[in-house]
C-alpha positions in Angstrom: 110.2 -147.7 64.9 112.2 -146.6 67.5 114.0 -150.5 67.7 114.5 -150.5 63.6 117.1 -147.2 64.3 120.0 -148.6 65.3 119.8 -151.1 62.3 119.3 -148.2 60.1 122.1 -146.5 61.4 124.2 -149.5 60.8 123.1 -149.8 57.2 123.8 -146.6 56.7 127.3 -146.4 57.8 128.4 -150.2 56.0 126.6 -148.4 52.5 129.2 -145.4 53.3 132.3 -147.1 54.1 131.5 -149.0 50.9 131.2 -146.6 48.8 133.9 -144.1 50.4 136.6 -147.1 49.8 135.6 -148.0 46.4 135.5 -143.9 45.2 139.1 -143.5 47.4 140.5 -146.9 45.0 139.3 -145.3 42.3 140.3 -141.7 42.3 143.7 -142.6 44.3 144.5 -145.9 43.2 147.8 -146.5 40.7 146.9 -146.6 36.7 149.2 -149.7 35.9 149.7 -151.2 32.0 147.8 -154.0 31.7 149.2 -156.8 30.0 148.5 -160.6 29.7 150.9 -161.9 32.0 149.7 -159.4 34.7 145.8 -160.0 33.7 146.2 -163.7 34.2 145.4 -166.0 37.5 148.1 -166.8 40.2 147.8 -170.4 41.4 151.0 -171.2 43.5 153.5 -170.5 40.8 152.2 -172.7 38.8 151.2 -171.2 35.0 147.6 -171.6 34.9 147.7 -173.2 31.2 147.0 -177.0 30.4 146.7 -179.8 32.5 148.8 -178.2 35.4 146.6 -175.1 35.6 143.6 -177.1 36.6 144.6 -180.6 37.6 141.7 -183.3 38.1 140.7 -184.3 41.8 139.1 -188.1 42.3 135.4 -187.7 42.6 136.5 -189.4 45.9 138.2 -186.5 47.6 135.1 -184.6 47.4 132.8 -187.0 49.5 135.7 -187.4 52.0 135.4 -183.9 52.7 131.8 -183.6 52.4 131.2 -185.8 54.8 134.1 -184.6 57.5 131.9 -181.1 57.1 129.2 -182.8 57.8 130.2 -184.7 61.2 132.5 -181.9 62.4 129.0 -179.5 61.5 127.1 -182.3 63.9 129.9 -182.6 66.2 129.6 -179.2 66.7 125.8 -179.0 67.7 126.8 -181.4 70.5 128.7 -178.9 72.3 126.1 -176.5 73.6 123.9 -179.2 74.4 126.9 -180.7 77.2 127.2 -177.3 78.2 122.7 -177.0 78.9 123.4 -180.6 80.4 125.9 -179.6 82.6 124.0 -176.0 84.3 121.1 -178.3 84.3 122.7 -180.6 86.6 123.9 -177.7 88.5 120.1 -176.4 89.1 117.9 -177.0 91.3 116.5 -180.7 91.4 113.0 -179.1 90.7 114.5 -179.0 86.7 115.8 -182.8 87.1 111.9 -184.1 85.4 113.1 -182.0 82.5 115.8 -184.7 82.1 113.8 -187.1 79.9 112.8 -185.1 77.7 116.8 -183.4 77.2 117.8 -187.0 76.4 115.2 -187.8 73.8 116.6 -184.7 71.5 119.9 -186.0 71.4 119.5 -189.3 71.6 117.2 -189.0 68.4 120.2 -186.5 67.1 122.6 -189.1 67.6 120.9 -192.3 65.8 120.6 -190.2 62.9 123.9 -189.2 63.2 124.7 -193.1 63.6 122.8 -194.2 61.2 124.4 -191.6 58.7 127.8 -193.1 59.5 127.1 -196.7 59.2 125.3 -195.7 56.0 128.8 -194.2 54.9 130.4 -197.0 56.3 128.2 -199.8 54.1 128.6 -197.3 51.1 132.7 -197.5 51.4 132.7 -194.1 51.5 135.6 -193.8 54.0 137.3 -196.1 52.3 140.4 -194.1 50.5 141.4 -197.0 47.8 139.3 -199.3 46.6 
């Protein structure tokens, strides 16, 4: 029990600050009019009304950036491996029959990162206009 206290604690205090800044916004915060003009969204002074409040994005632009989430996402996962790889060549050479077995993880990480790009590729998913 005696590890579970500091997370209690913790809870504690975030459940306080929450509620002590939603009671101070209420019971201090400014009692504006409302009107439509103030009620409504602000979208880079544009009027949110029509076809310039919301306008259509190609299906197109949304893969794109699906997919640069997903390589920067794997791209990312390749940078703590490097830095294992590297303090494991600075170790002892007792840790080198480790090796092998350090490659086969992200070598298998990579062809499926490969093959997820040449998939993309083949798809013309990369391709902006078609």
């Amino acid at each position: 029990m005696d590890d579970y206290f500091p997370v209690l604690i913790q809870l504690v205090i975030a459940a306080g600050f929450a509620g002590v800044t939603l009671a101070a916004s209420a019971l201090l915060g400014q009692r504006a009019k409302r009107n439509k003009v103030k009620d409504s969204a602000y979208e880079c002074g544009m009027l949110p009304l029509g076809e310039k409040g919301q306008p259509r994005f190609s299906v197109k632009f949304y893969l794109v950036a699906m997919l640069f989430v997903l390589f920067d996402i794997e791209v990312v996962f390749l940078y703590p491996w490097a830095v294992s790889f590297n303090q494991l060549l600075e170790s002892s050479h007792n840790e080198i029959w480790n090796m092998p077995e350090f490659f086969v993880g992200v070598v298998s990480f990579l062809i499926i990162l490969l093959v997820a790009y040449f998939y993309a590729l083949k798809k013309g998913a990369l391709e902006w206009k078609r």
